[in-house]
Residue frames as a rotation matrix with the C-alpha (Angstrom) as fourth column:
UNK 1
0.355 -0.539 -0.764 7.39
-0.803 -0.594 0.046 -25.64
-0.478 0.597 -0.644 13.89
UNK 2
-0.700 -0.693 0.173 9.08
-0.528 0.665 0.528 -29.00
-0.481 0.279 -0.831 13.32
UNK 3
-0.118 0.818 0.563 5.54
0.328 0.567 -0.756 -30.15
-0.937 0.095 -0.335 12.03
UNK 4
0.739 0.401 -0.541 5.58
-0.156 -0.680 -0.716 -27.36
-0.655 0.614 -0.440 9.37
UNK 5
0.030 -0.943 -0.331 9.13
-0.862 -0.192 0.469 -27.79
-0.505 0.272 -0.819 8.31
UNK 6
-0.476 -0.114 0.872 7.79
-0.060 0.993 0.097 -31.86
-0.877 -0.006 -0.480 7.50
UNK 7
0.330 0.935 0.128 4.81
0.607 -0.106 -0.788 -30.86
-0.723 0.338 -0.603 5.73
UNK 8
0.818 -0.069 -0.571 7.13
-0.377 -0.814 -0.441 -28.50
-0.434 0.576 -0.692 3.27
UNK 9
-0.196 -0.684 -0.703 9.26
-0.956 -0.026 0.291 -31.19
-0.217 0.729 -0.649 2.66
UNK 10
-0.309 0.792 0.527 6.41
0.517 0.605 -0.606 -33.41
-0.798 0.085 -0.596 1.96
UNK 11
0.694 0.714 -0.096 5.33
0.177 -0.298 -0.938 -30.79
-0.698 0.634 -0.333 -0.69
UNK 12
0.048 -0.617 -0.785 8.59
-0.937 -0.301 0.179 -29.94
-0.346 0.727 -0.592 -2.29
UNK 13
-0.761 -0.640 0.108 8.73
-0.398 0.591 0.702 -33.87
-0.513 0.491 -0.704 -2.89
UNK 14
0.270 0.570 0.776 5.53
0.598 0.532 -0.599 -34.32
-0.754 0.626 -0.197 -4.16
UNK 15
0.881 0.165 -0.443 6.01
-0.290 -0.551 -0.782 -31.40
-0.373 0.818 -0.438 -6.72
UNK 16
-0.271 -0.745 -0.610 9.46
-0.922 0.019 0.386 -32.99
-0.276 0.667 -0.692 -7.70
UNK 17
-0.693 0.154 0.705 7.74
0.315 0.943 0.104 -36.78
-0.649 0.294 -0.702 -8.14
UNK 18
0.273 0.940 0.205 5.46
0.368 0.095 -0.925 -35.18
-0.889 0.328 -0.320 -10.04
UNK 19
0.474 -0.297 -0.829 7.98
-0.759 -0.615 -0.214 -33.29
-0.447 0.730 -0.517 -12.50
UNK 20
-0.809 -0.588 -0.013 9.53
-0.495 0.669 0.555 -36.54
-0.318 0.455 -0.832 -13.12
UNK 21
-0.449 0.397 0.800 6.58
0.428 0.882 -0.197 -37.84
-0.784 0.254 -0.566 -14.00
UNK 22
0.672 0.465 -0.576 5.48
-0.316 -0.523 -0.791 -35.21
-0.669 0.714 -0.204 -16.26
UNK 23
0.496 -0.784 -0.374 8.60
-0.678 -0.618 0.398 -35.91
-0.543 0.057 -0.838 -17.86
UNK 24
-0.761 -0.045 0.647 8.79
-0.042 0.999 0.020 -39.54
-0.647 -0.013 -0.762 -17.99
UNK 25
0.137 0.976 0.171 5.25
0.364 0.111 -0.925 -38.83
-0.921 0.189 -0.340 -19.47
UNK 26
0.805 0.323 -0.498 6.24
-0.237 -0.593 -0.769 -36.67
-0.544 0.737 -0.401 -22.24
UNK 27
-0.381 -0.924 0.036 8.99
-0.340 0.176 0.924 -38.79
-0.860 0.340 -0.382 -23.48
UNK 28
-0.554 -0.082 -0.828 8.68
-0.804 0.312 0.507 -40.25
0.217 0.946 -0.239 -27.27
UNK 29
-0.438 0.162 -0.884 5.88
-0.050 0.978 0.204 -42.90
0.897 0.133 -0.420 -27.46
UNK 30
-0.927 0.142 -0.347 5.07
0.375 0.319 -0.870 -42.30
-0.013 -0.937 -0.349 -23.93
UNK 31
-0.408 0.911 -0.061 1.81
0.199 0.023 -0.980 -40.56
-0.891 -0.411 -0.191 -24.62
UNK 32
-0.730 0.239 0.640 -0.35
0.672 0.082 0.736 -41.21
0.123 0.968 -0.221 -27.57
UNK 33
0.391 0.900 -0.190 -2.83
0.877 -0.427 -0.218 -38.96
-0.278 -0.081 -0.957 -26.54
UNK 34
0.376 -0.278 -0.884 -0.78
0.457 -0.774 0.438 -36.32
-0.806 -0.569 -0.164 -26.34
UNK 35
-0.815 -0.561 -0.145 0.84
-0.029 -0.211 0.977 -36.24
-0.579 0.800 0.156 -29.71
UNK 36
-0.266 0.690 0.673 -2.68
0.963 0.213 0.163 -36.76
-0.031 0.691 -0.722 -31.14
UNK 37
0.846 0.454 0.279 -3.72
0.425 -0.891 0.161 -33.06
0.321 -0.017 -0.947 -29.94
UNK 38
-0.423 -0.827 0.370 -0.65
0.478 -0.550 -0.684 -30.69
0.770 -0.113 0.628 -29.46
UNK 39
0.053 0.153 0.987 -2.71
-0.652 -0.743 0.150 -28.27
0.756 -0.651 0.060 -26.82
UNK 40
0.960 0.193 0.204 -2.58
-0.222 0.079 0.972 -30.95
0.172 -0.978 0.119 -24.41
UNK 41
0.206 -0.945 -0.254 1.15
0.964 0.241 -0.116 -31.28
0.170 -0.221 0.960 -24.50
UNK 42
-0.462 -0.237 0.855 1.27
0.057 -0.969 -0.239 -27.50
0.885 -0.062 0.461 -24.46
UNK 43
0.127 0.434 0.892 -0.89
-0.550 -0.718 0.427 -27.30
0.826 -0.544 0.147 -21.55
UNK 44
0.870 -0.207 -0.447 0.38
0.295 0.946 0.136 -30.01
0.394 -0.250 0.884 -19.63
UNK 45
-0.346 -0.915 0.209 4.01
0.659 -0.395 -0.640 -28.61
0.668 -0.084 0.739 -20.02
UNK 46
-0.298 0.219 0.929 2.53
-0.179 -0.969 0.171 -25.14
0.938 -0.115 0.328 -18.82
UNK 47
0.674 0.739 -0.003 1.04
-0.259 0.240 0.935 -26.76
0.692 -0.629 0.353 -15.86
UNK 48
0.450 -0.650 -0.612 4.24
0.870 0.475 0.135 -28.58
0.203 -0.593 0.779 -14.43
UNK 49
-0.201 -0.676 0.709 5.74
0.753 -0.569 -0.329 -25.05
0.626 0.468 0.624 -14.86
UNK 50
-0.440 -0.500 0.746 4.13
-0.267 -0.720 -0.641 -23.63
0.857 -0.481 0.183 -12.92
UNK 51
0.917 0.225 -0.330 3.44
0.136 0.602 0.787 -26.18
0.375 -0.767 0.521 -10.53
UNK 52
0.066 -0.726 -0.685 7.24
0.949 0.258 -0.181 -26.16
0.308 -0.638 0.706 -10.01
UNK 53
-0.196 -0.953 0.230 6.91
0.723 -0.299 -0.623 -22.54
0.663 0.044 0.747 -9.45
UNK 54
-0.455 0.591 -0.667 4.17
0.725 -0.190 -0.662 -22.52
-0.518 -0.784 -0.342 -6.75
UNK 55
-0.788 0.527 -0.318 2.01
-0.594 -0.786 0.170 -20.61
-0.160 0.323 0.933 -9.29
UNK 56
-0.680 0.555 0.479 -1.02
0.323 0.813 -0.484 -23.09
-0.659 -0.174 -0.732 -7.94
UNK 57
0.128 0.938 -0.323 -3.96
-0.304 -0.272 -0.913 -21.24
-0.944 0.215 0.250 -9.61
UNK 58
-0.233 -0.277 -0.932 -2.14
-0.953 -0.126 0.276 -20.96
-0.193 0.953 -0.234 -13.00
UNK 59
-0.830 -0.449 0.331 -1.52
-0.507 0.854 -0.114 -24.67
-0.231 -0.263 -0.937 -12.56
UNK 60
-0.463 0.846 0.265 -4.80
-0.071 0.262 -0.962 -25.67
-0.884 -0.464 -0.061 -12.14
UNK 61
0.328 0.651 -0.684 -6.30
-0.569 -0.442 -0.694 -23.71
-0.754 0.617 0.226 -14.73
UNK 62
-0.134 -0.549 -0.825 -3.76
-0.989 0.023 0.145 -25.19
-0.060 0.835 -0.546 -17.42
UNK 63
-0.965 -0.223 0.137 -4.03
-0.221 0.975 0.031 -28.81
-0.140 -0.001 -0.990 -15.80
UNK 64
-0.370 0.778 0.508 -8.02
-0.037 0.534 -0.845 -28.41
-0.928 -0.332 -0.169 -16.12
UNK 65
0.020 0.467 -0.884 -7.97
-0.771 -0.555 -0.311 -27.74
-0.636 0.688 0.349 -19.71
UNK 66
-0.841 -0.508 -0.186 -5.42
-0.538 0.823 0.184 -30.77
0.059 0.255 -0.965 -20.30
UNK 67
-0.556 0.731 0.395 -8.81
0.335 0.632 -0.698 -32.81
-0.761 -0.256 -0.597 -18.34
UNK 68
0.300 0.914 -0.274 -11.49
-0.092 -0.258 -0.962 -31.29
-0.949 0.314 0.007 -20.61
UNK 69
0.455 0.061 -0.889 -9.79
-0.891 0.031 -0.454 -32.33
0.000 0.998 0.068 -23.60
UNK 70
-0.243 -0.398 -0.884 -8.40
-0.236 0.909 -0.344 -35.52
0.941 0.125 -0.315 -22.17
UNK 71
0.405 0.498 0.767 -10.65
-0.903 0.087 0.421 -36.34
0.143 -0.863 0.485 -18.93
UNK 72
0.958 0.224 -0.177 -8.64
-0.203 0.970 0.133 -39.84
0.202 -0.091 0.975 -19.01
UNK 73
0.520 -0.844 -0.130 -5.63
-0.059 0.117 -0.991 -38.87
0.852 0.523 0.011 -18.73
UNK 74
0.619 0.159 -0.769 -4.06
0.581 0.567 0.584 -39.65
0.529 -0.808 0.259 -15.45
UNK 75
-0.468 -0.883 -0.034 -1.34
0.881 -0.463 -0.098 -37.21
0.071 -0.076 0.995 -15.01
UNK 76
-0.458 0.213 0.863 -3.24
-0.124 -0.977 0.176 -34.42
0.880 -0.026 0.474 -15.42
UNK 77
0.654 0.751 -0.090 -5.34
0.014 0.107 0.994 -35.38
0.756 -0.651 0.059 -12.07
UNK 78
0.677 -0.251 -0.691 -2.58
0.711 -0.015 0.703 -35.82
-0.187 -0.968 0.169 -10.00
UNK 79
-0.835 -0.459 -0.302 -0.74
0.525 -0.829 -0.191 -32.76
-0.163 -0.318 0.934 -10.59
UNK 80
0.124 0.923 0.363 -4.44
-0.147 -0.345 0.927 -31.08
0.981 -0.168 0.092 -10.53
UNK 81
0.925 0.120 -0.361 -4.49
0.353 0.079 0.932 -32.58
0.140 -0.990 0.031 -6.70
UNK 82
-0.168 -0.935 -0.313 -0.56
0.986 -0.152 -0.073 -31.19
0.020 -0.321 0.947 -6.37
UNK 83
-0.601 0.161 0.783 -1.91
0.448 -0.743 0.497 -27.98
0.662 0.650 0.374 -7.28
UNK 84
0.110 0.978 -0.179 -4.26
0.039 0.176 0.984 -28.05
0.993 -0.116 -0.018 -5.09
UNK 85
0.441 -0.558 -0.703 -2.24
0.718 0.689 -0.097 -29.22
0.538 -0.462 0.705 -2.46
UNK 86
-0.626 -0.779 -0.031 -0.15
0.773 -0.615 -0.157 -26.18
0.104 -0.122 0.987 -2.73
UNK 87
-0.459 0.319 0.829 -3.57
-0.361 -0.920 0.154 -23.93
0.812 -0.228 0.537 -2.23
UNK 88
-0.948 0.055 0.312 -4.41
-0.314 -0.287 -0.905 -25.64
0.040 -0.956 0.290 0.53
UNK 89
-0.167 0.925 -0.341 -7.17
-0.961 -0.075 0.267 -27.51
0.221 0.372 0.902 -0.66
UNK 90
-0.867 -0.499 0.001 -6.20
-0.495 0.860 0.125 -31.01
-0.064 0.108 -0.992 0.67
UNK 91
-0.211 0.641 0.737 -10.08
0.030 0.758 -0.651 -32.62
-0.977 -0.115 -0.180 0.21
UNK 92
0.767 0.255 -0.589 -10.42
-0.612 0.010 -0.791 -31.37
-0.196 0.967 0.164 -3.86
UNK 93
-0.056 -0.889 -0.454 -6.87
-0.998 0.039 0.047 -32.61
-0.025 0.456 -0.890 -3.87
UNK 94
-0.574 -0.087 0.814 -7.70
-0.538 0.790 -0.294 -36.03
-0.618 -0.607 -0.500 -2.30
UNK 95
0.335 0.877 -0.345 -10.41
-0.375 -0.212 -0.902 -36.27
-0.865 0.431 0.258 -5.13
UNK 96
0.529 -0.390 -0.754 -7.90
-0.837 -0.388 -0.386 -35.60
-0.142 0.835 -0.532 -7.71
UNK 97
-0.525 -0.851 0.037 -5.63
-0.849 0.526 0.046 -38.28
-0.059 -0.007 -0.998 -6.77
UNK 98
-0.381 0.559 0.736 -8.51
-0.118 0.760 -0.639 -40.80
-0.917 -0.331 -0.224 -6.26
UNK 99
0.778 0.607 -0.158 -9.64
-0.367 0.236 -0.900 -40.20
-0.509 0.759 0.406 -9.96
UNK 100
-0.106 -0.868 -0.485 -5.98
-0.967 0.204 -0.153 -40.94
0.231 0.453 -0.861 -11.07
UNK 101
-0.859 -0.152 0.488 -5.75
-0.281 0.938 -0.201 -44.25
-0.428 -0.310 -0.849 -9.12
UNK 102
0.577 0.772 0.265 -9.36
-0.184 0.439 -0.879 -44.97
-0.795 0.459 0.396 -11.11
UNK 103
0.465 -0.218 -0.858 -7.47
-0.880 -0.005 -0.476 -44.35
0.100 0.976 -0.194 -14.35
UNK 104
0.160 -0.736 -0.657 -4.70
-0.418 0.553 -0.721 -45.83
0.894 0.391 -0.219 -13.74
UNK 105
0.881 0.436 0.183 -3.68
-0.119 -0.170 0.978 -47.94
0.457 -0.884 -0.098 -10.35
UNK 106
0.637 -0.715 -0.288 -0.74
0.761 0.524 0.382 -48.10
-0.122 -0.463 0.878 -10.35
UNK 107
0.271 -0.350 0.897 -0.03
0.049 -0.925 -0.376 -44.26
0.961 0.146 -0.234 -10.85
UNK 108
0.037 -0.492 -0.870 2.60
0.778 0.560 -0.284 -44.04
0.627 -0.666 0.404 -8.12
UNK 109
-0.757 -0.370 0.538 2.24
0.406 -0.912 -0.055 -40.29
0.511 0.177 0.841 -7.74
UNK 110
-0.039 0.999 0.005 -1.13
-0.253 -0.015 0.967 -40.66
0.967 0.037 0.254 -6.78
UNK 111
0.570 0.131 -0.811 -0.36
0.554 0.667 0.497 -42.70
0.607 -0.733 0.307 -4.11
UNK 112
-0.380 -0.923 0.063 2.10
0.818 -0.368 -0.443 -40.31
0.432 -0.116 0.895 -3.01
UNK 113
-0.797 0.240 0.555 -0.08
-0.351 -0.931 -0.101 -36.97
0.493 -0.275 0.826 -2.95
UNK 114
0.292 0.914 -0.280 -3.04
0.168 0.239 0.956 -39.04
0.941 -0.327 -0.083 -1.38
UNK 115
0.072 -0.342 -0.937 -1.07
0.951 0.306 -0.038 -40.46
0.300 -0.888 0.348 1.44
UNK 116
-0.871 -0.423 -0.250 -0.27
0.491 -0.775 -0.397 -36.25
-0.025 -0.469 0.883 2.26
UNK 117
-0.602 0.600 0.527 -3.78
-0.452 -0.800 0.396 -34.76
0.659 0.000 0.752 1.57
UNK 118
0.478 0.684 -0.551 -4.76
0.234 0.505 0.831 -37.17
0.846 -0.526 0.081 3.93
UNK 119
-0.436 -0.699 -0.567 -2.31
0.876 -0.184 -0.447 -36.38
0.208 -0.691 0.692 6.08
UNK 120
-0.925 0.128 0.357 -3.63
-0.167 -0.983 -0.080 -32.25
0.340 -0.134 0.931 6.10
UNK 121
-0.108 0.976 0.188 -6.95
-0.480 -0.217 0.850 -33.70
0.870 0.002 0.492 6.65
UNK 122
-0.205 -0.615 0.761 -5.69
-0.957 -0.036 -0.287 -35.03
0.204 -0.787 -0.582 9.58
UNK 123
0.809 0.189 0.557 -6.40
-0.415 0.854 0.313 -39.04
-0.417 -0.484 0.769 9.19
UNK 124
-0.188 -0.966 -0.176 -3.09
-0.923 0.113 0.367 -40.64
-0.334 0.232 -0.914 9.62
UNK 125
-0.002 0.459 0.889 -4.56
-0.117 0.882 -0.456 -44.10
-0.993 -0.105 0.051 9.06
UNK 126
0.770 0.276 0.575 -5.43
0.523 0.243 -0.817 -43.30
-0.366 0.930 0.043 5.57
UNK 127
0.680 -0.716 -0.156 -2.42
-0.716 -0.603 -0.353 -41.43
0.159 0.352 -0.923 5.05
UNK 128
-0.110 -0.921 0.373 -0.26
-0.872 0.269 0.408 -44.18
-0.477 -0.280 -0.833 6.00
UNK 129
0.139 0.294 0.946 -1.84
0.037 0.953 -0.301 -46.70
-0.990 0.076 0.122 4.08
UNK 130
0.978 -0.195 0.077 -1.60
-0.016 -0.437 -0.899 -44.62
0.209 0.878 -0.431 0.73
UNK 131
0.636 -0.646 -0.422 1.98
-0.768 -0.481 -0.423 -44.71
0.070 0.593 -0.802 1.66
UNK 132
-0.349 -0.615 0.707 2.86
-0.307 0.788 0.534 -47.93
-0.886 -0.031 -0.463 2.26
UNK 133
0.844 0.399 0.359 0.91
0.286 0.232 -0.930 -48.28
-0.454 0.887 0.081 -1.01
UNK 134
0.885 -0.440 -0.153 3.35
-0.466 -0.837 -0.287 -45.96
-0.002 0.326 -0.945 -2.50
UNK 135
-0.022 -0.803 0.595 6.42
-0.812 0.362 0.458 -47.81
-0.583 -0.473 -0.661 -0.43
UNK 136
-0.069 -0.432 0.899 5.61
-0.518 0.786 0.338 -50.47
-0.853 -0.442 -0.278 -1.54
UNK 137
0.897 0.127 0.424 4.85
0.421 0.051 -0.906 -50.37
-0.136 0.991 -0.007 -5.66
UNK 138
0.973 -0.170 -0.156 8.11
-0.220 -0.889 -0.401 -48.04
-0.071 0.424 -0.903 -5.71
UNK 139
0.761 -0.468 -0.448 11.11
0.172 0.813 -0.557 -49.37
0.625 0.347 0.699 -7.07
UNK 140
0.810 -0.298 -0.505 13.71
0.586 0.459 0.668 -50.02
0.033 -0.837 0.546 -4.43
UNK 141
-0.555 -0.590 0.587 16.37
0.828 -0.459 0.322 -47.67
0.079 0.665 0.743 -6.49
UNK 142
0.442 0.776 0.450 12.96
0.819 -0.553 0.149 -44.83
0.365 0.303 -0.880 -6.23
UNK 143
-0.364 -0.573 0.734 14.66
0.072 -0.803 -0.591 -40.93
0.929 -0.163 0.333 -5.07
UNK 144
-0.215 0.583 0.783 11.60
-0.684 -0.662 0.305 -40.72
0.697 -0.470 0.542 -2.93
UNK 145
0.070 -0.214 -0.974 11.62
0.061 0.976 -0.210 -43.63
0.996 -0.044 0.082 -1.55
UNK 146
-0.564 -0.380 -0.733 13.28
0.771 0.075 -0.633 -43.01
0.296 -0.922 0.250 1.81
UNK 147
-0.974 0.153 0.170 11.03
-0.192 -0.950 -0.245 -39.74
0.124 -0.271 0.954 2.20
UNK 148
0.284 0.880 -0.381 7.64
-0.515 0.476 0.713 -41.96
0.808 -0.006 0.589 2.15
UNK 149
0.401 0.209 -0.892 9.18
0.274 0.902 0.335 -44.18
0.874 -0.378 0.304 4.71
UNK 150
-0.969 -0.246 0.029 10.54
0.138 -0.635 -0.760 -41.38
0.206 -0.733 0.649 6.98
UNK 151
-0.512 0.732 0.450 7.13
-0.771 -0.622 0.136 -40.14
0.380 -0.277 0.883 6.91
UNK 152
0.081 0.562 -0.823 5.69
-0.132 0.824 0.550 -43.61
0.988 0.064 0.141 7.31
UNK 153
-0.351 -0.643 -0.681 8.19
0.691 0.312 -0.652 -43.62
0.632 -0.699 0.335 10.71
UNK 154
-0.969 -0.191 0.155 6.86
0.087 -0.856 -0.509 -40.25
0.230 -0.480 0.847 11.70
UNK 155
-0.269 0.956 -0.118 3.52
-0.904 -0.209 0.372 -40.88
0.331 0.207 0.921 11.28
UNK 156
0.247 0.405 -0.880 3.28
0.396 0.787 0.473 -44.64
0.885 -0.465 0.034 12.83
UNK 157
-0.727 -0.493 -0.478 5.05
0.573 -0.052 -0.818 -42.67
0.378 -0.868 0.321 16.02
UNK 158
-0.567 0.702 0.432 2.25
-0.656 -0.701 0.280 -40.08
0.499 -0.125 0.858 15.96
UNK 159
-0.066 0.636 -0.769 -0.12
-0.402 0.689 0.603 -42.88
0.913 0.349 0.210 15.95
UNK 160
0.040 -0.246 -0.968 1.46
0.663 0.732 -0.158 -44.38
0.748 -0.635 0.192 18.89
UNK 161
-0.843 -0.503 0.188 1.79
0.160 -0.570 -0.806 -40.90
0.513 -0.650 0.561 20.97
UNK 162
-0.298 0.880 0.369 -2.45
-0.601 -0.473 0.644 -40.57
0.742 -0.030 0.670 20.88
């Protein structure tokens, strides 16, 4: 039980690092793609929506359209792998996040949902290395911060119980 209860607040913070980045993303100036084609700010938006409201499929669908009219766009991949995430998919998701960190590598989000779809796939190794990746690119001041390095604590003890 106390495993499940980790792993759900492991998912509620990736889906809130990921609304702040959608956010952060759709400020003024902050994507140029986006303002070049309105449907991928519309579908984007639509995606985080209902990413935040555990409507995974929807999610998906909206975040693969964002990709097929902007296959570069880094955000859309990692909420795609948050999506994912939330159906339980944690190797497509693990995918997702790995093309993000191509785009971009210092997409911090990425590093975030990796470090957990590794985690469901049950290698803590890579799952703790994606988050000290994470830990350690994220400014000191980050929300999430201390929740990457709880898990980091909870997961080097695993490690140490095998």
């Amino acid at each position: 039980m106390k495993k499940d209860v980790r792993l759900t607040s492991l998912l509620v913070a990736v889906v809130a690092i990921s609304v702040v980045g959608v956010l952060i993303a759709l400020l003024p100036g902050a994507g140029p793609r986006a303002a070049s084609n309105p449907e991928i700010a519309e579908r984007f938006s639509q995606g985080v929506v209902m990413l935040h409201a555990k409507q995974y499929e929807h999610a998906l669908t909206a975040f693969h359209r964002v990709l097929a009219l902007d296959p570069a766009m880094p955000e859309a991949h990692v909420n795609a792998g948050f999506a994912l995430l939330g159906m339980g998919k944690p190797a497509a998701a693990r995918d997702f996040f790995a093309s993000a960190l191509e785009l971009r590598a210092r997409q911090l989000n990425a590093y975030y949902g990796l470090a957990v779809a590794y985690e469901r796939l049950g290698d803590l190794p890579a799952a703790r290395g994606a988050m000290r990746t994470y830990a350690h690119l994220a400014p000191h001041d980050d929300p999430f911060r201390r929740k990457a390095e709880a898990a980091l604590w909870e997961w080097q003890a695993e490690g140490k119980a095998k």
